[in-house]
Every structure is written in C-alpha cells, then in structure tokens.
C-alpha positions, 0 to 999 in steps of 0.5 A: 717281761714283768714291765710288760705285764705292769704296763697290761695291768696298769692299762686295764686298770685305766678302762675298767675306771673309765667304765666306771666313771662312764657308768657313774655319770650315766646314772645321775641322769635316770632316777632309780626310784620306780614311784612317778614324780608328785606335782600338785595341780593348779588351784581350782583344777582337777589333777585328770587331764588339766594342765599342772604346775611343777614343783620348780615353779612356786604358784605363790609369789612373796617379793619381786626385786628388781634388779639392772637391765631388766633382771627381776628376781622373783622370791616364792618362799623363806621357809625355815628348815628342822635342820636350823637353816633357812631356805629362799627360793625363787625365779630369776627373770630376763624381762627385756628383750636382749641378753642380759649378763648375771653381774658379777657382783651378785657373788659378793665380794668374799673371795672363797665365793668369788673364785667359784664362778658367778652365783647369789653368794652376795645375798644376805638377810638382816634381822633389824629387831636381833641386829644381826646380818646372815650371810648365805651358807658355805660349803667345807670348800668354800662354795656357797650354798646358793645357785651357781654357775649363772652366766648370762639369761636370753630375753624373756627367759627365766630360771629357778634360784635358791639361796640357804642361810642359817635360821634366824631365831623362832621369834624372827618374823620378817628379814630384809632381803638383800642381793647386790644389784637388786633393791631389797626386800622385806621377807615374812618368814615361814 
C-alpha cells in the first residue's frame, strides 16, 4: 500500500514541475515592467508619427569588415563598460543572393568554444602600443560571451551580433579588430 502512495506522491511531484517549468518559460516571453520600450528617433525627425529607429540597429556605423561569400560584418560600437570590459556590437550581413553558411572558424579554434556550437568566440582585439592581445570573454562553463548559435543568414538577410572582451587600458584608443574569415579592422574606442 505505502508504494502506491509513493507512486501518487512522486507522480504529482513530476506535474507540479512541468507546471512549473511550463509557467517559467512562458514568463521570459512577456516583460514584467509596465514602463513602454524607449527608442530614440531618427536624427532630424519628431518622435509623433515619423518612423523610429530601434535600439537593435545602431544608426552609426564605425567599421565594416568583409568577410567570404558575401558575409559583412557591420561594427556600430566599442564601447568600455564600468564593469572593466568592452563591448563590440554590430550587424552581420548576407550580401548575396544565396544562403550563406557562418563558417565554422569564425569559433576559433579554442576547444571549450568550439564544443559550444558556431559563435564569434575567434574574435580578438590587439592592442599594438600595449603588445597585448584580448580574447573575447568566457563564461564558468566555458562558453564565450559573444552571439552564439549562428548557423546559416538567407540572401539579403542580416542579424544583430555582440562580442565582450576585457577592457583594454584608459589610455588605449584604438585596437585592431580581428575575426577568422573576415579582414581586420581598426576600432576607436569609446
């Protein structure tokens, strides 16, 4: 009698989890906040009734970097954080008329990133004035702390990409940007 009730036990425990986890995942899809989403408008316009930009595209442009089979990477900011990192972010772009795989390479070649599926953990940023290379940022688990999951971009298609490093010195004002596959880039630092 008493494995009966355990069974009943352990069979309520398991729907009470799945309501859980079921409730859980719903709630990362609605913001709990009541404020409404700030974007800023277009320069030159009012924000009644003329079209805006949002914050996931950057208006100002710092590098473009191209890259094989029509892949551009578009660099809109490097900006240094209070924290001590640096944060790049951007757009990559599909400017040809087919699909166009994320090469692999664009990883690295650092086997914790690697075993985490196909990201810009490859990107660094060399400092040439300090002699120092900065890798992008890992998380305890060994996943890098850039845009992951990247597969593949349809023609004419485009994607928002970050990338976190650690902070390069104050006195640091530009770095060299560099991703496998793509030709580097030099960065004014904010």
């Amino acid at each position: 009698m008493n494995v009966r009730y355990a069974r009943r036990g352990l069979t309520s425990l398991a729907a009470v989890s799945l309501a859980l986890l079921v409730v859980g995942c719903g709630a990362e899809e609605k913001p709990k906040s009541d404020k409404p989403a700030v974007t800023s408008a277009a320069p030159g316009k009012s924000q009644a009734g003329q079209p805006q930009q949002s914050s996931e595209e950057p208006a100002e442009e710092v590098a473009v970097l191209k890259g094989q089979k029509g892949l551009e990477l578009e660099i809109n900011s490097a900006e240094r954080d209070a924290g001590g990192f640096l944060t790049v972010k951007g757009r990559l772009r599909n400017t040809s008329e087919s699909v166009v795989a994320i090469p692999a390479r664009t990883s690295g070649d650092e086997t914790e990133v690697v075993k985490h599926g196909t990201s810009l953990g490859g990107a660094t940023l060399v400092d040439a004035l300090g002699k120092k290379r900065y890798y992008v940022l890992r998380d305890t688990d060994g996943r890098p702390l850039t845009t992951i999951g990247l597969d593949s971009l349809g023609p004419g298609k485009s994607t928002a990409v970050f990338m976190q490093f650690p902070a390069p010195p104050n006195s640091t004002t530009d770095v060299s940007f560099q991703l496998p596959t793509f030709e580097p880039a030099t960065l004014k630092l904010s």
